[in-house]
C-alpha positions as a Markdown table, in Angstrom:
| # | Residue | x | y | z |
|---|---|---|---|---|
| 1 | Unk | 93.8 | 92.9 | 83.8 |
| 2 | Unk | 92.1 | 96.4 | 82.8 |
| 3 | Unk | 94.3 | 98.1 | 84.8 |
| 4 | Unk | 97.1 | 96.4 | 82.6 |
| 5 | Unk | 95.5 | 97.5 | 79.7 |
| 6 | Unk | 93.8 | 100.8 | 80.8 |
| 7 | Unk | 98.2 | 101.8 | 81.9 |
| 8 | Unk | 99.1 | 100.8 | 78.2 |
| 9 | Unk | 96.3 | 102.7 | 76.7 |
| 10 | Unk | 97.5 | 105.6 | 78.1 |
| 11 | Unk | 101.1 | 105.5 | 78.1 |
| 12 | Unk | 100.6 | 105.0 | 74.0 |
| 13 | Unk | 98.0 | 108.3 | 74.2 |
| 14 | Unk | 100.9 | 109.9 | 76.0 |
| 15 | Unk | 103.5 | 108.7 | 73.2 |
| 16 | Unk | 101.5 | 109.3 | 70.6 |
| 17 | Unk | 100.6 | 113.2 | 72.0 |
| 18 | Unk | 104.4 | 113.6 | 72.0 |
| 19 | Unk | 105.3 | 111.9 | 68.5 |
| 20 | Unk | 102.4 | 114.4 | 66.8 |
| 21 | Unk | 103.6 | 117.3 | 68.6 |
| 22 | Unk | 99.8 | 117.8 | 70.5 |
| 23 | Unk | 101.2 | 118.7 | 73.8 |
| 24 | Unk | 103.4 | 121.6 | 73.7 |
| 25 | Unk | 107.4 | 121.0 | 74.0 |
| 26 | Unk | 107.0 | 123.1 | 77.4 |
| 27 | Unk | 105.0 | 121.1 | 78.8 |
| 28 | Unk | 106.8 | 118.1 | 78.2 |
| 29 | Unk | 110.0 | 119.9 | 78.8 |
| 30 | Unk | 108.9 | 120.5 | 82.5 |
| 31 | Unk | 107.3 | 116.8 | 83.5 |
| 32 | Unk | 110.7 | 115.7 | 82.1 |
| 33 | Unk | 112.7 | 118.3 | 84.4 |
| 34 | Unk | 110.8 | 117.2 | 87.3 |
| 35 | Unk | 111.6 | 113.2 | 87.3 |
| 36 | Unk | 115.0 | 114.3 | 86.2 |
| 37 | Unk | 115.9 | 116.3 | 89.4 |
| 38 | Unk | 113.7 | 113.7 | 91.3 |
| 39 | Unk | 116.7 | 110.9 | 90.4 |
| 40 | Unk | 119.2 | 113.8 | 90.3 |
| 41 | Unk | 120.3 | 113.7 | 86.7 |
| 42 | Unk | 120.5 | 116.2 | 84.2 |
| 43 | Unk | 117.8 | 117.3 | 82.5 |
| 44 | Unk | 117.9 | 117.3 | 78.6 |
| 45 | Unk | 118.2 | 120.4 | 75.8 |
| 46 | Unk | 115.2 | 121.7 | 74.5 |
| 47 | Unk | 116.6 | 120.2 | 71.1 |
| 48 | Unk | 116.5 | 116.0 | 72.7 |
| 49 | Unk | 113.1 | 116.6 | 75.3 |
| 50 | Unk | 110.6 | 114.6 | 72.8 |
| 51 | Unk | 113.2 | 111.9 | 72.3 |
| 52 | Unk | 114.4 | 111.5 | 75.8 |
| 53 | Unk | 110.5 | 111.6 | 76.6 |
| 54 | Unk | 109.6 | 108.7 | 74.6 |
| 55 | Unk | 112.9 | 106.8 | 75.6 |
| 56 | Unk | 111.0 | 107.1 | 78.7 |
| 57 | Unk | 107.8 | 105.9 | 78.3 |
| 58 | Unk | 108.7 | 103.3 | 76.8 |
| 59 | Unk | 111.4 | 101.8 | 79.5 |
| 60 | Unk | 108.4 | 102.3 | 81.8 |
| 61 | Unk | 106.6 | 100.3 | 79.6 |
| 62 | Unk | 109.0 | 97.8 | 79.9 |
| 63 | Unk | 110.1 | 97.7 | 83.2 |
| 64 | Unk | 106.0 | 97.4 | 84.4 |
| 65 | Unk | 105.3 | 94.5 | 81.5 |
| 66 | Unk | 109.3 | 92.8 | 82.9 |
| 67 | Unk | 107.3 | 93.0 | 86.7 |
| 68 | Unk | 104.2 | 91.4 | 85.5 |
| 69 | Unk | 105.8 | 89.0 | 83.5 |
| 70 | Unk | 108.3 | 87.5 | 86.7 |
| 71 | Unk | 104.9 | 88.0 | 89.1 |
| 72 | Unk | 103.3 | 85.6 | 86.9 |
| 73 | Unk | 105.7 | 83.2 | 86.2 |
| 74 | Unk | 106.7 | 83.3 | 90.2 |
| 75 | Unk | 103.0 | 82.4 | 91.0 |
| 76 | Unk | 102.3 | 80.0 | 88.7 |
| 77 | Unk | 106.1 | 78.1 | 89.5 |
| 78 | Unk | 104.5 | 78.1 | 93.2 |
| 79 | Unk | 101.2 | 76.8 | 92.3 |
């Protein structure tokens, strides 16, 4: 259960480091550029990297909370 917590803690740090403009658009620019070419898409203008970076973080934090959700409702339907 921290862990839960301790992954949403952060994730809103990150998205809230991005939305105030605390880490640099560089920075930001390049962890976006790496998942990109990890999947094999194109990576995003300069211009779209803060939005595309919170569109992001925040499918992650939906697909993980989706997971968790079916986990527990599969072990509880077993039990």
């Amino acid at each position: 259960m921290l862990a839960i917590v301790a992954f949403h803690v952060l994730m809103i740090l990150l998205g809230l480091g991005i939305i105030s403009r605390a880490l640099p658009v560089k920075s930001v620019a390049n962890a976006l550029s790496y998942v990109h070419k990890t999947i094999g898409i194109t990576t995003p203008p300069m211009a779209q990297t803060r939005k595309i970076a919170l569109i992001w973080i925040g499918s992650i934090l939906i697909l993980a909370d989706g997971c968790l959700l079916l986990l527990v409702f599969i072990a509880s339907s077993l039990h």
